[in-house]
C-alpha positions as CSV (number, residue, x, y, z in Angstrom):
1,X,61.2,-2.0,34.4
2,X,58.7,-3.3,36.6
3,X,59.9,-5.4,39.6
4,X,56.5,-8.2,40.0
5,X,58.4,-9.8,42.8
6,X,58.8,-6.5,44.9
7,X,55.4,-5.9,44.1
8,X,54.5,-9.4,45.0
9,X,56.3,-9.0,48.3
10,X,54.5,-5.9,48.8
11,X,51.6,-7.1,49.1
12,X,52.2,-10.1,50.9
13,X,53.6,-8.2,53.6
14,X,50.1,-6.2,53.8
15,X,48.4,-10.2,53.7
16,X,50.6,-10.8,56.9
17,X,50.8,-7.8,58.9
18,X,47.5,-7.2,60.3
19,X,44.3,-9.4,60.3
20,X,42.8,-7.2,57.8
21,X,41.0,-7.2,54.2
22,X,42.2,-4.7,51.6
23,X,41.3,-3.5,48.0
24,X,44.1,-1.4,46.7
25,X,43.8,0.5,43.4
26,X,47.1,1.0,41.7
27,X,48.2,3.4,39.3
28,X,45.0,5.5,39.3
29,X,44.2,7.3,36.3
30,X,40.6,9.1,35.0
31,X,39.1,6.6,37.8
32,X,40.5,4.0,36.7
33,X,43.5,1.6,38.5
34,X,46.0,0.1,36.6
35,X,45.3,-2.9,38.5
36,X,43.6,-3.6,41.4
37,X,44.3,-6.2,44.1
38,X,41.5,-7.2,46.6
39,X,41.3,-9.5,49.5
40,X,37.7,-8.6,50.2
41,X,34.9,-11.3,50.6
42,X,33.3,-12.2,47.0
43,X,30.1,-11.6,48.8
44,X,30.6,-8.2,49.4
45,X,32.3,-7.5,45.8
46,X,29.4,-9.2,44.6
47,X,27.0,-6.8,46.4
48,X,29.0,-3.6,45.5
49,X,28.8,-4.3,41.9
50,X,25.1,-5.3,41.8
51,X,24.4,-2.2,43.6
52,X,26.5,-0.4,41.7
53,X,27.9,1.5,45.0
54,X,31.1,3.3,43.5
55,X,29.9,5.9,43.0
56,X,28.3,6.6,46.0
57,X,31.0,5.1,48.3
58,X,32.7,8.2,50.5
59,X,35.9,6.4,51.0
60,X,36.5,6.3,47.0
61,X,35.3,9.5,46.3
62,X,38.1,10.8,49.7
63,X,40.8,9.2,47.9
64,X,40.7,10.3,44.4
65,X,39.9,14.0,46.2
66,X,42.7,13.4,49.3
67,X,46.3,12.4,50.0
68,X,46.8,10.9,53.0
69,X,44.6,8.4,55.6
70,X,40.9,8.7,56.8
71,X,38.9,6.0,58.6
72,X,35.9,5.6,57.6
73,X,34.4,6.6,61.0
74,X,35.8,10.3,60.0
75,X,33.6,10.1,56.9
76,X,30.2,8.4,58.4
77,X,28.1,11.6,58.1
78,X,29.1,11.5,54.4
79,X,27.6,8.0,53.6
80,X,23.4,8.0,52.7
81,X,23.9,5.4,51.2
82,X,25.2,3.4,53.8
83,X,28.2,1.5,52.0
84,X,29.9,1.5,55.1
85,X,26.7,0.1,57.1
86,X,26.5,-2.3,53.8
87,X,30.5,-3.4,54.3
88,X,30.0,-3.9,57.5
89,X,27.5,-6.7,56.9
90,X,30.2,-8.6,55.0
91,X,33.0,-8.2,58.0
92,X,34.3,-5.1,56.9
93,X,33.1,-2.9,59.8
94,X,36.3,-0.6,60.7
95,X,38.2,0.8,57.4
96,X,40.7,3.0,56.7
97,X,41.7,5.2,53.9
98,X,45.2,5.7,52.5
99,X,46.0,8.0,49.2
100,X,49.2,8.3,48.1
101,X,50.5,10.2,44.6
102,X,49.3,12.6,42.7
103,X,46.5,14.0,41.1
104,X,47.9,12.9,38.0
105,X,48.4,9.5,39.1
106,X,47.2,7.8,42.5
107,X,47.4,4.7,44.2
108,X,44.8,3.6,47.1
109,X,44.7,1.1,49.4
110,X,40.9,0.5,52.1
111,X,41.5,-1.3,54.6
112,X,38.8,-2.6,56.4
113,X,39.1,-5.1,59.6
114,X,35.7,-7.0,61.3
115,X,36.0,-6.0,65.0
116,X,38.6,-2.8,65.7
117,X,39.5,0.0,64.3
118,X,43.0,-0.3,62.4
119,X,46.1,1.1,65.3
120,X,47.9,3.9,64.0
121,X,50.5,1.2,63.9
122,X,49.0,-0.5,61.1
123,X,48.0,2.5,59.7
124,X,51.4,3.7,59.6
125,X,52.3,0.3,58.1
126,X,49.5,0.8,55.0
127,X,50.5,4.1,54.4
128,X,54.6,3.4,53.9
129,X,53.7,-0.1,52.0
130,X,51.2,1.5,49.7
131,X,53.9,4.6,48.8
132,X,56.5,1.6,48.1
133,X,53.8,-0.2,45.8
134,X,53.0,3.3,43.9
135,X,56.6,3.8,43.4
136,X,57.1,0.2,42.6
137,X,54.6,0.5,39.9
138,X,56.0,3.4,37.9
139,X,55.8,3.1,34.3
140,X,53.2,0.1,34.4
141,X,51.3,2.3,31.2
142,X,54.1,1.1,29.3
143,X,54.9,-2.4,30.9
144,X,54.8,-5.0,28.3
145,X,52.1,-7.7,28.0
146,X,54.5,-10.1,30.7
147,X,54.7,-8.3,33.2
148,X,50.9,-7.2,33.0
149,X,49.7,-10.6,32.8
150,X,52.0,-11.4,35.9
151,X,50.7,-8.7,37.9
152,X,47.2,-9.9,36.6
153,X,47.9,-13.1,38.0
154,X,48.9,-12.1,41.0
155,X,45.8,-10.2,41.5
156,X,43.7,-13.2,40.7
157,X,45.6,-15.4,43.4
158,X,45.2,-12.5,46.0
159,X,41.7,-12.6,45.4
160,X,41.4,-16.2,45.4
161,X,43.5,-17.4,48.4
162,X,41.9,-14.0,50.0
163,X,44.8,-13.5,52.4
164,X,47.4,-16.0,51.9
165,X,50.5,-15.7,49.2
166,X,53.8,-16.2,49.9
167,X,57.0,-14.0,49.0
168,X,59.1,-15.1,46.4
169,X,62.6,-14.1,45.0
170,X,64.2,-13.6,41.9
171,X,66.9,-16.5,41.7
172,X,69.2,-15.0,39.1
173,X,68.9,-11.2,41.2
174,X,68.0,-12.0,44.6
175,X,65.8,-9.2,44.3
176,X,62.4,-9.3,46.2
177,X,63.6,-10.6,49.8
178,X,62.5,-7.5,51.6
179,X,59.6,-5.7,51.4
């Protein structure tokens, strides 16, 4: 079964680590995440979808093709369209790339910060915590209609309070006080 509050606490150590944004795609299957938690500006989600940029965007077509991380300096010759040059204009100027799973199923996480490129530090930190949250969403095709509409949830608070939640635990199992 999936655990929400690891998950939750996943994430929130991604919100507290580093003074970045983040959109992660979870569970990725025929393009398509089995949920997807965002901390980017509404003005530049906005402008995505009214531009219709996915499918132009190099960093997701890396991921879905790569495992691994790739800024998206590594990948500026492969951007016409200038999503990057776009993202930048809504304080998402230095990103990074991480792909973890398999071509069956992946997870991916951009991280994208206003005014330096991410450390291999932080990088390091994405990578392991976006592994954790792919193994902590295992069997989410077959979660039942709770725990989806608490993941749901939790990606709509994320999204709203853009980089502030808080971890929680599970009273009756402790479980979730460690990412």
């Amino acid at each position: 079964m999936l655990n929400v509050i690891r998950i939750r606490n996943l994430v929130f150590a991604l919100t507290s680590e580093a003074n970045w944004r983040f959109a992660i795609g979870l569970r990725i299957r025929f393009a398509n995440p089995s949920i997807t938690l965002t901390t980017y500006p509404e003005s530049w989600l906005r402008h995505y979808d009214e531009k219709a940029l996915l499918h132009s965007d190099p960093a997701i077509l890396w991921g879905l093709k790569n495992l691994g991380c790739c800024r998206w300096s590594e990948l500026a010759d492969a951007d016409p369209a200038g999503v990057f040059l776009a993202a930048a204009d809504h304080g998402l100027r230095y990103g990074l790339i991480v792909s973890v799973g398999d071509e069956g199923q992946r997870s991916i996480g951009y991280f994208a910060h206003p005014d330096h490129e991410i450390a291999p530090r932080d990088a390091d930190f994405a990578l392991s915590v976006m592994e954790r949250l792919h193994e902590a969403t295992e069997g989410i095709g077959a979660a039942n209609e709770d725990v989806m509409t608490r993941l749901q949830m939790l990606a709509t608070t994320l999204r709203q309070a853009g980089t502030e939640i808080v971890p929680m635990t599970d009273a009756a199992t402790g479980e979730g006080r460690q990412a």
